[in-house]
Legacy VTK file of the C-alpha trace (Angstrom):
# vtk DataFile Version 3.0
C-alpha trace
ASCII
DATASET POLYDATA
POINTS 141 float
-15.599 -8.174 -7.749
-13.556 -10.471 -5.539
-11.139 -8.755 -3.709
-8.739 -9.582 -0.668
-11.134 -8.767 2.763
-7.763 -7.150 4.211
-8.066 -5.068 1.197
-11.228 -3.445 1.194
-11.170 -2.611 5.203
-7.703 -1.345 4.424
-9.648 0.956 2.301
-12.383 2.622 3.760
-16.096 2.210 3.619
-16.942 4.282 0.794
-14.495 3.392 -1.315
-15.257 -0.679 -0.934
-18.655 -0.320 -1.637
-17.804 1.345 -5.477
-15.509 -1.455 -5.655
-17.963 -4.082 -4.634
-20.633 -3.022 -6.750
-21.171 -5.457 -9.071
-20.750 -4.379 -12.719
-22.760 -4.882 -15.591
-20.208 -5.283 -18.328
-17.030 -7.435 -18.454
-14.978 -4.290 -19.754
-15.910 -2.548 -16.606
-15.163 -5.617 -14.610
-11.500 -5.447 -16.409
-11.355 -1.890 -15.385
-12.378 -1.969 -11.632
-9.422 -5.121 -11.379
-6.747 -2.889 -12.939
-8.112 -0.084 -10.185
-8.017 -2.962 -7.457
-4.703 -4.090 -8.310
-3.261 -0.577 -8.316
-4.671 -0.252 -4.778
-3.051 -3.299 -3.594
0.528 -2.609 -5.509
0.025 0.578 -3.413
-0.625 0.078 0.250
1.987 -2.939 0.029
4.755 -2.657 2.531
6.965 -5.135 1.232
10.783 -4.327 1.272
11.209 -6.262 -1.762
12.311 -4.623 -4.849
9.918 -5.518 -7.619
6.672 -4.971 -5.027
8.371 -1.396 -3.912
8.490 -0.262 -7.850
5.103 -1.272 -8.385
3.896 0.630 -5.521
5.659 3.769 -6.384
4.443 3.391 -10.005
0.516 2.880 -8.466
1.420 5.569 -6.092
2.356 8.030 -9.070
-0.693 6.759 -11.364
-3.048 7.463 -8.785
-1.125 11.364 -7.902
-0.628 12.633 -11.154
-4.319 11.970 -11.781
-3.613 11.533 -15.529
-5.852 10.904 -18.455
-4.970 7.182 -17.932
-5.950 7.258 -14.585
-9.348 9.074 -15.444
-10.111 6.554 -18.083
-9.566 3.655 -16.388
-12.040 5.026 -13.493
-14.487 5.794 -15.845
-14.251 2.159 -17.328
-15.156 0.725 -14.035
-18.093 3.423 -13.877
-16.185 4.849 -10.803
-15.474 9.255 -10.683
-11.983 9.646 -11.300
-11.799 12.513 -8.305
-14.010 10.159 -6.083
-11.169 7.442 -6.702
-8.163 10.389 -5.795
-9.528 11.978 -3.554
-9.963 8.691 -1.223
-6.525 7.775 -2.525
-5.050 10.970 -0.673
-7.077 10.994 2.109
-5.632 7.590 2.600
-1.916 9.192 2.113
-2.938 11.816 4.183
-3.756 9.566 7.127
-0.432 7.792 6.486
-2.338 4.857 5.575
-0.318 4.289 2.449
3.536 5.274 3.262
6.821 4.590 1.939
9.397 2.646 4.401
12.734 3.507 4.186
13.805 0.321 2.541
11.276 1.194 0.271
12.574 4.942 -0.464
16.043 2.944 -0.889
14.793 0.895 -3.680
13.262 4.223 -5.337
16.111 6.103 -5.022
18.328 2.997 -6.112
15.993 2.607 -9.448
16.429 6.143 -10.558
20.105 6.109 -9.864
20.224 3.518 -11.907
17.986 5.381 -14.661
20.618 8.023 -15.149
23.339 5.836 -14.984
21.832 4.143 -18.370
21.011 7.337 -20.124
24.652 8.971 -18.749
26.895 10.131 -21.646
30.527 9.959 -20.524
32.629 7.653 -18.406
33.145 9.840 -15.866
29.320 10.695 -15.030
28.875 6.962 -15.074
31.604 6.407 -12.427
30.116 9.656 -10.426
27.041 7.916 -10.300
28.155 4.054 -9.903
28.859 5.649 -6.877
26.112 7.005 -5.739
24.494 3.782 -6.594
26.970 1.528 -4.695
26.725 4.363 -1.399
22.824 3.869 -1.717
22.921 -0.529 -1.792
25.140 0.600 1.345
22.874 2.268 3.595
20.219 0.074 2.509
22.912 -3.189 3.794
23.280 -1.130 6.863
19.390 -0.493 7.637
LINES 1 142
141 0 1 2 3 4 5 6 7 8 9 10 11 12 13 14 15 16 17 18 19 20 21 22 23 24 25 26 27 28 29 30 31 32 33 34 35 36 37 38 39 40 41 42 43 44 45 46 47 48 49 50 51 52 53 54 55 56 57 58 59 60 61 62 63 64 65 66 67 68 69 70 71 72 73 74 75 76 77 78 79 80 81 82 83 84 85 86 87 88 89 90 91 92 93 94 95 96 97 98 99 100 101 102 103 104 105 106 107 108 109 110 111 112 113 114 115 116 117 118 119 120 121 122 123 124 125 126 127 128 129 130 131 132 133 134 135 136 137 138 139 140
């Protein structure tokens, strides 16, 4: 698998070696790149928007250790709990952080989910508020 040098000394030892492993079938090769790219999306530390929600949503994928998750390790012939378990060692280590522009964005997306799923008027002004406070600090940062 080709994958960015930066990358794979970004991630540890053990961890780059599964990843380097060559695979036998193309359908694990399509399952170690989704892996790959979900490790990139999540040690970026880009304050732009679009790159900060795809880290959080890599971040999440690889926490909440879903059935997802599990089967897309064991696509790419890689143990789900191996794959965690480096994951929050690296989190641990405060390899893979959040920036505060970065909680910004987060907080400004799901501000932005309840204001779409509000019911009345006034909880959408309550939280156009919120929202507009938030794009604030993040102006003042």
């Amino acid at each position: 698998m080709n994958c960015a040098p930066n990358l794979l000394k970004f991630l540890g030892i053990k961890l780059s070696l599964e990843i380097v492993k060559p695979k036998a079938f193309a359908e694990q090769r399509l399952f170690q790149a989704i892996l790959v790219q979900a490790l990139e999306d999540a040690v970026n530390t880009s304050g732009f928007k679009k790159e900060t929600y795809h880290k959080h949503d890599s971040h999440k994928w690889f926490v909440s250790n879903s059935v997802d998750f599990q089967d897309v390790c064991w696509g790419a012939d890689m143990d789900p709990d191996f794959v965690r378990g480096e994951y929050m060692k690296m989190v641990d280590e405060g390899r893979v952080h959040f920036t505060r522009l970065q909680v910004s964005w987060i907080k400004y997306r799901d501000l932005y989910k309840r204001y779409r799923e509000c019911g009345s008027k006034e909880e959408r002004r309550i939280i156009k508020k919120l929202i507009l406070k938030e794009n604030l600090k993040r102006l003042e940062d």
